[in-house]
C-alpha positions as CSV (number, residue, x, y, z in Angstrom):
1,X,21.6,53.6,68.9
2,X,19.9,50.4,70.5
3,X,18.4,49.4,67.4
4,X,21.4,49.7,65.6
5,X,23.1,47.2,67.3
6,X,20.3,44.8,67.6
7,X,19.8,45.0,63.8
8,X,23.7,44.9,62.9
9,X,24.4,42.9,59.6
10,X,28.0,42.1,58.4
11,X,27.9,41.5,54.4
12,X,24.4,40.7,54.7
13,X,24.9,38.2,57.4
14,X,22.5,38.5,60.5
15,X,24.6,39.1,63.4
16,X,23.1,38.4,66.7
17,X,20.2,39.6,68.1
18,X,21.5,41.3,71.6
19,X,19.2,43.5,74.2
20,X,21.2,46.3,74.7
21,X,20.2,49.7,76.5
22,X,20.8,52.9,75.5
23,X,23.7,53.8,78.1
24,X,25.4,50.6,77.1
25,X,25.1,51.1,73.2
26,X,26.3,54.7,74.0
27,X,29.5,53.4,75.8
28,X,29.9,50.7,72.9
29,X,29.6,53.4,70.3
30,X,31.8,56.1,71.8
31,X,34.7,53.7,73.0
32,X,34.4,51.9,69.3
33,X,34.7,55.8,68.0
34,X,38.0,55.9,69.5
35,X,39.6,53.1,68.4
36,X,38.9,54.1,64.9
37,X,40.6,57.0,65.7
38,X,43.4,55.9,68.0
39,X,44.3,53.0,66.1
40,X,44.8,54.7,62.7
41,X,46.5,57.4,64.4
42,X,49.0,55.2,65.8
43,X,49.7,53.8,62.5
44,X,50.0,57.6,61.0
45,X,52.7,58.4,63.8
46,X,55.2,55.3,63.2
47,X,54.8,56.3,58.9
48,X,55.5,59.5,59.4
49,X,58.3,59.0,61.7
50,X,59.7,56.8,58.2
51,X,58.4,60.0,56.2
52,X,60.7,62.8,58.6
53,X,63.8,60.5,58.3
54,X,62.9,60.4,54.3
55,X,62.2,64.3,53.7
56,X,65.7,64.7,56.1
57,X,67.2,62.1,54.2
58,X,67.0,63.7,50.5
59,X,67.6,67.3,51.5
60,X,70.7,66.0,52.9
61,X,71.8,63.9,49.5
62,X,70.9,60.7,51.5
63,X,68.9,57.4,51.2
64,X,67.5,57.4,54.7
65,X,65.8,53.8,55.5
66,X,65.9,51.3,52.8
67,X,66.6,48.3,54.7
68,X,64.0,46.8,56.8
69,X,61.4,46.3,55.0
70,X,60.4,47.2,51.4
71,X,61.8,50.6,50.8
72,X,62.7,50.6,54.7
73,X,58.8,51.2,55.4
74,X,59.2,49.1,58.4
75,X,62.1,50.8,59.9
76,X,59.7,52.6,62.5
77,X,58.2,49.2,63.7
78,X,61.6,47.8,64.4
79,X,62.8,50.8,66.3
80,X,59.1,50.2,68.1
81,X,60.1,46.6,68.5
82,X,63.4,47.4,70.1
83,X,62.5,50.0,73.2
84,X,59.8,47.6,73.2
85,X,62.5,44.7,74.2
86,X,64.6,47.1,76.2
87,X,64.8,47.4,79.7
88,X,63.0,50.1,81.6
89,X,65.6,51.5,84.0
90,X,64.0,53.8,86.9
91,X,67.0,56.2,88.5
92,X,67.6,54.7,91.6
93,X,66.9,59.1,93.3
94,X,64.1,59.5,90.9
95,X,60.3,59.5,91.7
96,X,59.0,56.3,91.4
97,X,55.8,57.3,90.5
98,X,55.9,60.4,89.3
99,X,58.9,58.8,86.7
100,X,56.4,56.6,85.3
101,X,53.4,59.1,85.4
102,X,54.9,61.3,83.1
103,X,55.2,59.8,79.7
104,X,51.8,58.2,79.8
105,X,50.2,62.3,80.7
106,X,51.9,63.4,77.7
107,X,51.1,60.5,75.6
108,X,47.5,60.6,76.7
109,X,47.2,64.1,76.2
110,X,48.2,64.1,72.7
111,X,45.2,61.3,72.0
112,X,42.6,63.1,73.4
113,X,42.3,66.6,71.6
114,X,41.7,64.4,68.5
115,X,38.1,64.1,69.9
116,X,36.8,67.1,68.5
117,X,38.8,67.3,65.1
118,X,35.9,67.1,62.3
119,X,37.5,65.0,59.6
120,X,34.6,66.0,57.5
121,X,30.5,67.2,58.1
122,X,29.8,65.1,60.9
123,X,32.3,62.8,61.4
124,X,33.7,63.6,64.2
125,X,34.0,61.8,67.8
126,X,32.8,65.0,69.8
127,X,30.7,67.7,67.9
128,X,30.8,70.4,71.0
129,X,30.2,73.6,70.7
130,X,33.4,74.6,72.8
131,X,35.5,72.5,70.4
132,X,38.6,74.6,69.8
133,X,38.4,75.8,73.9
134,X,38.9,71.8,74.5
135,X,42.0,71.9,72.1
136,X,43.5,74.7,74.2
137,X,42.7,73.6,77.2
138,X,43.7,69.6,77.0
139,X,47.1,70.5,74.6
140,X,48.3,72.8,77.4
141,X,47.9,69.6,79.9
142,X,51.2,68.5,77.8
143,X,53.4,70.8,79.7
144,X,52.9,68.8,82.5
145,X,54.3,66.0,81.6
146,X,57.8,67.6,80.4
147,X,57.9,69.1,83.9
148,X,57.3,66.3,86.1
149,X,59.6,64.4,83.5
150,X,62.5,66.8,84.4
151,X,61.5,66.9,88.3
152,X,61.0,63.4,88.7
153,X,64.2,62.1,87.5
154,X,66.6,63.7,89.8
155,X,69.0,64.7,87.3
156,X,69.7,68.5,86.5
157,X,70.3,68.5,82.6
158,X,67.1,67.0,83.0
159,X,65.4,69.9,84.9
160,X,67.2,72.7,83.2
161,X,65.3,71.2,79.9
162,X,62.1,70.9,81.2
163,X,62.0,74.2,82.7
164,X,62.9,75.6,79.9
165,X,60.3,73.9,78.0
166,X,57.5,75.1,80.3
167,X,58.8,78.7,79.5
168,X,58.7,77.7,75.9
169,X,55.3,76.0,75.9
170,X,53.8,78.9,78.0
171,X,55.2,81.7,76.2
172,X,53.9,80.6,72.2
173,X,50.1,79.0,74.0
174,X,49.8,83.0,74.9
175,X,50.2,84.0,71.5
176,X,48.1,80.9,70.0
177,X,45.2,82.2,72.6
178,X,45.1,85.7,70.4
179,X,45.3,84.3,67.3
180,X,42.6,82.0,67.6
181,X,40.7,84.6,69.1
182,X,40.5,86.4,66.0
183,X,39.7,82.8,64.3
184,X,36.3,82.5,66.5
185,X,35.5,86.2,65.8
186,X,35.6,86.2,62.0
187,X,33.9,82.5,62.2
188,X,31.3,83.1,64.8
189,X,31.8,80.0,66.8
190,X,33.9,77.7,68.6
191,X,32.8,74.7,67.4
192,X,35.8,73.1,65.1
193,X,32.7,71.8,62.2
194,X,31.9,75.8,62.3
195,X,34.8,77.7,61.6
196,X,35.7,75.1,58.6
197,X,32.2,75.7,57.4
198,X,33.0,79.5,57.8
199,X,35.5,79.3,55.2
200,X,33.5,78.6,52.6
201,X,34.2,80.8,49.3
202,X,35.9,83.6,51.6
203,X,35.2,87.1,50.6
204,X,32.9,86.0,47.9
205,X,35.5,84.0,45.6
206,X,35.9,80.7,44.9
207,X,38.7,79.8,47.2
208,X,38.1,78.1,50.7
209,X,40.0,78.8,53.7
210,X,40.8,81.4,55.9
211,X,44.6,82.4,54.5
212,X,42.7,84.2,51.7
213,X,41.5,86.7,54.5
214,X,44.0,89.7,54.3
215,X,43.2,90.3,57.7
216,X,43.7,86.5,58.9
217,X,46.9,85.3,56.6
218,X,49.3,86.9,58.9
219,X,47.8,84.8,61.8
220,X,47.8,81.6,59.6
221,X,51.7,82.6,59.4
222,X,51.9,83.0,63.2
223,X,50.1,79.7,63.9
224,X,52.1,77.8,62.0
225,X,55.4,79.1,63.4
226,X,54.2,79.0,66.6
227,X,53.3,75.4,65.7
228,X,56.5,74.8,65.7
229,X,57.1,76.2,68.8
230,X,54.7,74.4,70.8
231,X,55.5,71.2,69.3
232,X,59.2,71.9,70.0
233,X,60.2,71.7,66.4
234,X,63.1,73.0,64.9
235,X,64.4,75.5,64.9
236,X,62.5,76.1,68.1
237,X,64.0,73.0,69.4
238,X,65.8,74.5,72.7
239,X,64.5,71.5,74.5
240,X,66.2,68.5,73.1
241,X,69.4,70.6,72.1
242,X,71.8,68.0,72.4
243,X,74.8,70.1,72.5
244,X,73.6,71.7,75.1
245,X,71.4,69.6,77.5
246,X,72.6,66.0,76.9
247,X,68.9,65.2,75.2
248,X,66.4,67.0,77.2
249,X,64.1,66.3,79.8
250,X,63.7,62.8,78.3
251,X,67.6,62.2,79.7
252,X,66.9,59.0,82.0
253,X,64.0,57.6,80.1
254,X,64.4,54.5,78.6
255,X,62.3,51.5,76.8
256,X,58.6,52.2,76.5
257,X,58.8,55.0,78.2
258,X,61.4,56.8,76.2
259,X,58.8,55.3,73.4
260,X,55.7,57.2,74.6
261,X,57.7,60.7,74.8
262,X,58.8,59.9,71.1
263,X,55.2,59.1,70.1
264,X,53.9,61.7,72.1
265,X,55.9,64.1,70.3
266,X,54.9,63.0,66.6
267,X,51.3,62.4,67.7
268,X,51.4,66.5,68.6
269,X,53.3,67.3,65.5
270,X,50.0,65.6,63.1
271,X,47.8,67.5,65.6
272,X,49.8,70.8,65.1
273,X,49.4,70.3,61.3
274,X,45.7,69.3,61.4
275,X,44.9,72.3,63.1
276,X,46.4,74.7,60.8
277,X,44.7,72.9,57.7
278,X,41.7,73.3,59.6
279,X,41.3,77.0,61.2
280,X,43.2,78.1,57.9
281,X,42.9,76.2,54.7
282,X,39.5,74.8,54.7
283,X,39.8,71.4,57.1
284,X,37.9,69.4,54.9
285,X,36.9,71.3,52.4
286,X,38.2,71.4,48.7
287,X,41.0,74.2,47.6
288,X,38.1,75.2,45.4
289,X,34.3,75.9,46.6
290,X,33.3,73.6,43.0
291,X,30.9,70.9,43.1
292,X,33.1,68.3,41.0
293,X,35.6,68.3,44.2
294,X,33.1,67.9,46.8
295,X,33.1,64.2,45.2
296,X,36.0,63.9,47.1
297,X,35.2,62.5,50.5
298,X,36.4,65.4,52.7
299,X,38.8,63.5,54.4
300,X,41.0,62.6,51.8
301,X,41.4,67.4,51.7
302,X,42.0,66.8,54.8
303,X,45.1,64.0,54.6
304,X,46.7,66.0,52.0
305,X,46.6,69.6,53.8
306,X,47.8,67.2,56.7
307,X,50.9,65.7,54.7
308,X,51.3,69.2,53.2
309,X,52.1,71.2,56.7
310,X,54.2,68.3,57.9
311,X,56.5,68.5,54.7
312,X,56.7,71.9,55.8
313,X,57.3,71.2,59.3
314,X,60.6,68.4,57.8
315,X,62.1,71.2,55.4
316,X,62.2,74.0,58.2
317,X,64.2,71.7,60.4
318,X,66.1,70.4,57.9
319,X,67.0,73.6,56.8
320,X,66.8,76.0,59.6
321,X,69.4,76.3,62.5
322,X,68.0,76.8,66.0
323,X,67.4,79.4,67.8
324,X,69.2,80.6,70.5
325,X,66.9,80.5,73.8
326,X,66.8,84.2,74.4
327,X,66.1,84.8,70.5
328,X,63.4,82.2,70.6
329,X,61.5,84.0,74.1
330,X,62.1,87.4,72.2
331,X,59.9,86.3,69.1
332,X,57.3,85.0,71.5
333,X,56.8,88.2,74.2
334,X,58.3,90.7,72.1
335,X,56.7,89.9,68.7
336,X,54.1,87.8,68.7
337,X,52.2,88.1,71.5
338,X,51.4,92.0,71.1
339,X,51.0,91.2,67.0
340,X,48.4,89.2,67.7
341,X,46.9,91.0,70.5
342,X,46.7,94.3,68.3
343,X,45.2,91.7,65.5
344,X,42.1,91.1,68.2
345,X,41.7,95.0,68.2
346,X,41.9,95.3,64.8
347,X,39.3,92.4,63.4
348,X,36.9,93.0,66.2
349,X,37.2,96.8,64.4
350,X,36.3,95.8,61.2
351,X,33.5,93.1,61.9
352,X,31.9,96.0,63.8
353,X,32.1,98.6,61.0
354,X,30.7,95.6,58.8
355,X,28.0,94.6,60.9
356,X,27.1,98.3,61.7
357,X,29.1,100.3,60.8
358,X,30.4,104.0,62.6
C-alpha cells in the first residue's frame, strides 16, 4: 500500500514522491474507497428519483419532467437545490437534538451497508466473511431513525407513523432473517463474494443465479416483496399514507432535513434491489455461465439486474393499491414468516440427504 502511493503516476506523469506509513496509506485508501462509492451513489439516487417519476409518468399516459434540463434530467438537482435553499424549521416542543439526529442516522445508515456489496470479484470496499450478517445488522439500525423522527417532533400523526413503521420494519426483517438463512445454507458462506460465486451454473446448467433453485425461487419471490416492505414501498406504503397520516413521520421536517429522509429512502430502495440481484440472480455474474459474457466487466450485470428490480419496484407502485395495515401485518406474521421458517427445515433437509444421505 505504501509503495503504491509513493510510486503513483497520473498519465505517465511522476507524481510526488511522499513517505507515507502503512496505517496512513490504509486510511488514504479505505476513505478514497468510499468516496468512489458514496459519490456515485449519490449521483445514482437523484437519476433514479428522475427514472420513478418517468416509469410513474408513462404508466399513467404522462410526460413526467421535461423541463429543467434536457429531457427534464435535471429536475432532481433543482428539487435538491430548493430544500437546499429552504429554511430548516425545528418545532418549537420538539427535541432539539434528537430532531436533528434523526435524518442524518437514517441517511447514514443507508451508506454504510454498501461496504460489503461486491460489484464484481474483488472489488469491493469490505471483503468480510460476515458480509450479509453486516447487511442485517446495520439495515435494521434504519428503524431508528423513523422512531426518534416520530418521538422527537412532538406531533402525534407523526408518532402514530413511526410506530407503525417500527411494526412494519420489524415484522418483514423477521421474515428476511429465514429467508436468508436458507441463502447461506445452500451457499455455504456469509460472505456476499461467496454466495454470488455459489450461483455459478446452478444445478449443473448453464444459467447463474439462485431463482433457478426450485427450492430457493419461492424465497427470491419473498425477498423481493418483502423488499418492498422494508423499504416502505408501495403497496406496503402504510407509513407515508397521506390520507391517513398527513405524510408520515417525516411530518415536521423541512429543508435538508426533509432531504436526507428523501435520499435516505431511495438510497435503501438501490440497496433493496442490489441485494436481490445479488443473493438471487447472480450479482455480477452473467445471465449465462458462457465465456463470451464474462467480457463484460461484472459490474455493468450488475447495473442492469439493479435497473431491472427497480423498474419492478416503479410498476408495482404504480399499479398496486396499498394495503390496508392489518392486511399488510397478516402477510408478514401469518404468511411469511412461518413460510420461510418451514423453508429452513426443509433445505437444511435436503442438503443433508445430499451430503449424506438417510
Amino acid at each position: 500500500m505504501t509503495e503504491f502511493f509513493q510510486n503513483f503516476n497520473f498519465l505517465g506523469i511522476p507524481a510526488l514522491h511522499v513517505a507515507m506509513s502503512y496505517e496512513w496509506a490504509w486510511f488514504l485508501a479505505t476513505i478514497i474507497g468510499i468516496l468512489v462509492i458514496a459519490l456515485p451513489l449519490m449521483l445514482a439516487v437523484a437519476m433514479i428519483i428522475y427514472a420513478d417519476r418517468k416509469i410513474w409518468a408513462a404508466m399513467a399516459l404522462r410526460r413526467g419532467p421535461n423541463v429543467v434540463g434536457p429531457f427534464g434530467l435535471l429536475q432532481s438537482f433543482a428539487d435538491g437545490l430548493k430544500v437546499f435553499l429552504q429554511e430548516t424549521i425545528v418545532p418549537a416542543a420538539a427535541n432539539r437534538g434528537l430532531f436533528i439526529l434523526a435524518p442524518i442516522i437514517t441517511f447514514t445508515v443507508a451508506l454504510i451497508v454498501w461496504a460489503v456489496v461486491p460489484f464484481q470479484v474483488g472489488v469491493v470496499l469490505a471483503d468480510i466473511n460476515v458480509g450479509l450478517l453486516y447487511v442485517l445488522a446495520a439495515s435494521s439500525l434504519g428503524v431508528y431513525g423513523i422512531i426518534l423522527a416520530g418521538w422527537s417532533s412532538n406531533s402525534k400523526y407523526p408518532f402514530f407513523s413511526a410506530i407503525r413503521a417500527a411494526a412494519q420494519m420489524v415484522s418483514y426483517e423477521v421474515a428476511i432473517g429465514f429467508i436468508l438463512i436458507s441463502i447461506v445454507m445452500w451457499a455455504g458462506t456469509f460472505n456476499l463474494t461467496g454466495i454470488v460465486e455459489a450461483q455459478r451454473g446452478v444445478l449443473g446448467t448453464p444459467i447463474n443465479g439462485f431463482f433457478l433453485n426450485p427450492l430457493l425461487f419461492p424465497m427470491a419471490v419473498m425477498f423481493l416483496i418483502s423488499s418492498l416492505a422494508e423499504t416502505q414501498r408501495a403497496p406496503f406504503d402504510l407509513t407515508e399514507a397521506e390520507s391517513e397520516l398527513v405524510a408520515g413521520y417525516q411530518t415536521e421536517y423541512s429543508s435538508m432535513s426533509f432531504a436526507l429522509y428523501w435520499l435516505g429512502e431511495y438510497a435503501n430502495v438501490i440497496l433493496m434491489c442490489t441485494l436481490n440481484a445479488t443473493l438471487f440472480w447472480g450479482g455480477y455474474l452473467p445471465p449465462l455461465d458462457w465465456a463470451p459474457l464474462y467480457a463484460v466487466p461484472g459490474i455493468i450485470w450488475l447495473f442492469a439486474k439493479i435497473l431491472f428490480f427497480f423498474f419492478v419496484f416503479s410498476w408495482v407502485k404504480a399499479t398496486v393499491p396499498r394495503y390496508r395495515y392489518d392486511q399488510l401485518m397478516r402477510l408478514g406474521w401469518k404468511v411469511f414468516l412461518p413460510v420461510s421458517l418451514f423453508w429452513v427445515f426443509l433445505v437444511s433437509g435436503v442438503l443433508m440427504w445430499q451430503r449424506v444421505g438417510f
